[in-house]
C-alpha positions, 0 to 999 in steps of 0.5 A: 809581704803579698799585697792585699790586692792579689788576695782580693783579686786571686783568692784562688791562687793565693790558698793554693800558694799556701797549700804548696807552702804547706802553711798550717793557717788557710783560713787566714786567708778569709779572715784578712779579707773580712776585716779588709772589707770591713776597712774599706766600708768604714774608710768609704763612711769616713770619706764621706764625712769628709766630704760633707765637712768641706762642702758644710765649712763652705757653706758656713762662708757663704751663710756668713757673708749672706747675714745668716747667721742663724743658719751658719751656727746650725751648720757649724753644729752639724760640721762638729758632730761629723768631725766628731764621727770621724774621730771615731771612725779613724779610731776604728780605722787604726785598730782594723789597720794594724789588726790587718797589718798583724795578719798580712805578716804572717803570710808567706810567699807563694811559690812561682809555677815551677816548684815542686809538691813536696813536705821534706828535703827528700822531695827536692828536685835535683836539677843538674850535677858536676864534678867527682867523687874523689878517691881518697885513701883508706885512711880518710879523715873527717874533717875534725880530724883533719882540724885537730891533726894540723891545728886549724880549728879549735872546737873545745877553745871556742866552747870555754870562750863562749859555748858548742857552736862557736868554733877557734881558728887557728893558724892556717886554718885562719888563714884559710878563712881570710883566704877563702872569703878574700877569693870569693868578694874578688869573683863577686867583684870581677862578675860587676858586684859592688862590694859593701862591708855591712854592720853586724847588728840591724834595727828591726825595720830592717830585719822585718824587711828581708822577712826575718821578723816576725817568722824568724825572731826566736833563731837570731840574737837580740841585742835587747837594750838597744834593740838590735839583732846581730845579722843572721845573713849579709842579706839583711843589712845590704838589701836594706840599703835601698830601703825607702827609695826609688831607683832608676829603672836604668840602673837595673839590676844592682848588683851587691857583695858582702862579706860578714859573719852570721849568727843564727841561734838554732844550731840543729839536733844532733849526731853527726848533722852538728858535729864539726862545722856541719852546723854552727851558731856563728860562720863566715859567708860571702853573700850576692844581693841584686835588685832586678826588673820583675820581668827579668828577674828569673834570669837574673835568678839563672844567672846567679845560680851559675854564678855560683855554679863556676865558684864550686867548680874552681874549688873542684868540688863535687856537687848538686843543685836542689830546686827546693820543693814547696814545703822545704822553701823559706817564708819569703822565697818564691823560688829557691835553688840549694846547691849542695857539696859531696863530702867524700869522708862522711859520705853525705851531701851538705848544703852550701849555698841557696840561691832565690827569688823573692819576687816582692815579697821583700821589696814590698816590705821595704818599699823598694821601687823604681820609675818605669818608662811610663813614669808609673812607680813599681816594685823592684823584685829582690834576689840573693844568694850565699857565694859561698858559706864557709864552714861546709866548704872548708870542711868539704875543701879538708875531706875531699882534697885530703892525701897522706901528706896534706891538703891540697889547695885548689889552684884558684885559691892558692895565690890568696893562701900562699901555697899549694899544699896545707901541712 
């Protein structure tokens, strides 16, 4: 959440954030800081009260002690009338608060200097590159195909079981998952991250903390008795985890892993973008989180991105990184790097990680701080990553490492799956 400071101070700044963002509601804007001033107005007006009620209640001591009584009991008639004054105006103040409140949640965060113009994924920025484009036989399968012709993925059981977007794994292609998501905790744990096994469910203070609600409720499942959401992303639950607290500056930045499936609802359109594991309602991924010092959060935000960067080599992947362009970016992010693999048997790219900052835009919500050397209390910016989401990077693992007489595994994963070749 952006704090009402900045839209006071950089109004500015602040409209041309949301017009980079391409945030349909500018006039918000005006709107919030009309009903701030009015706030503040009033708050004055009731501090006032206050004020007057102290120094009168005082007085009333001293008339009394004094034996003047009479002028005490019109004081006293004074002091009810204001406190009765204020009990409205703290009325009024609530109902301005959370109108306030209700508004400030709508808007998203601003982009940082460095993000591209742009509406639409065509006007991401392509920062850098790596690997091959493999040269695979004329007989090259997608990797449904290659699901179905060695018995690893299930996409009918998964839909009798539940519904389309639910897919089974089968055999080595459970293996292949447990191998996959045991190699990448163990490169996140290697590189200083401490591993967390998170709940699968949160509350909703915590889903409104990483920015999910209010922007995102209609994409997560809701557990409505109990009102809990079934976590679309790691992220939730572990950021959380600092919700409320105050950290030691030294102990930044804290780095955080987590493995756990995700669930999100919209699946996308149609065609070849949701065929196979392109697009699902529930996946496993591996996910970095870090609190970091605001003045070193975008290195730390490099760092992650080559952090990320080295895993996909080890799977000797071909890929691309994406600076996000302001339209394309999520609510909270305010800077976000998509990394995304070549499918060589489709013959398109798909996204396989987001790496962003979120400065603090989420801490603020969570109300994450830390003491800096001044003993003065400051947000901690909060940053994320996905190392890796699964289903694109088996799906890419079967097609691009695919030969006549099986898969290669890549050699970084083959003591986790206990073989060179799947067959």
């Amino acid at each position: 959440m952006l704090p009402i400071h900045l839209l006071r101070q950089e109004k500015e700044r602040v409209l041309s954030g949301l017009q980079k963002k391409n945030f349909k509601e500018p006039e918000l804007v005006d709107k919030i800081l009309a009903i701030d001033e009015h706030r503040r107005k009033i708050q004055a007006e009731n501090d006032g009260l206050a004020a007057m009620v102290n120094s009168a209640s005082k007085n009333i001591g001293q008339l009394m002690a004094q034996g003047k009584k009479e002028e005490a009991e019109m004081l006293k008639v004074t002091v009810a009338q204001h406190k009765e004054q204020s009990k409205e105006l703290t009325s009024q103040l609530s109902e301005l608060e959370n109108s306030l409140q209700d508004m400030m949640v709508r808007l998203p965060n601003l982009p940082h200097s460095t993000v591209p113009k742009g509406s639409t994924p065509e006007e991401n920025e392509v920062v850098r590159q790596g690997g091959k484009t493999p040269d695979l036989s004329a007989q090259k399968l997608a990797h449904w195909d290659l699901a179905a012709k060695y018995e690893l993925i299930d996409f009918e059981l998964g839909n009798k079981l539940t519904g389309s977007g639910f897919p089974v794994y089968i055999g080595k292609g459970a293996k292949l998952q447990r191998a996959l998501i045991s190699y990448f905790l163990d490169y996140n744990i290697a590189a200083g991250y401490k591993e967390y096994y998170p709940p699968y469910m949160v509350n909703e203070a915590s889903a409104f903390g990483t920015g999910q609600l209010p922007d995102k409720e209609g994409q997560m499942y809701h557990a409505q008795i109990d009102g809990f959401f079934l976590i679309p992303t790691a992220e939730v639950p572990v950021t959380n985890i600092y919700r409320d607290e105050i950290i030691q500056e030294a102990s930044l930045p804290i780095k955080m892993t987590a493995y756990s499936p995700c669930f999100r609802r919209e699946a996308g359109s149609y065609g070849k973008d949701v065929r196979g594991l392109n697009r699902v309602h529930q996946f496993d991924k591996v996910e970095i989180v870090q609190l970091a010092h605001p003045d070193k959060s975008y290195e730390v935000l490099e760092g992650m991105v080559l952090h990320v960067e080295k895993l996909l080599q080890s799977l000797g992947l071909q890929y691309r990184i994406l600076r996000l362009c302001g339209g394309d970016m999520s609510f909270a992010s305010a800077l976000t790097y998509d990394f995304e693999v070549y499918s060589a048997a489709q013959e398109r790219w798909l996204e396989v990680s987001s790496v962003s900052n979120f400065e603090t835009f989420q801490t603020n919500r969570m109300k994450i701080r830390f003491k800096d050397g001044s003993g003065k209390t400051q947000l901690a910016h909060s940053l994320n990553g996905s190392s890796l989401a699964l289903p694109r990077i088996v799906a890419c693992i079967l097609e691009n490492h695919q030969t006549l007489d099986g898969i290669n595994i890549p050699e970084s994963l083959q003591p986790y799956f206990g073989n060179k070749i799947l067959n």
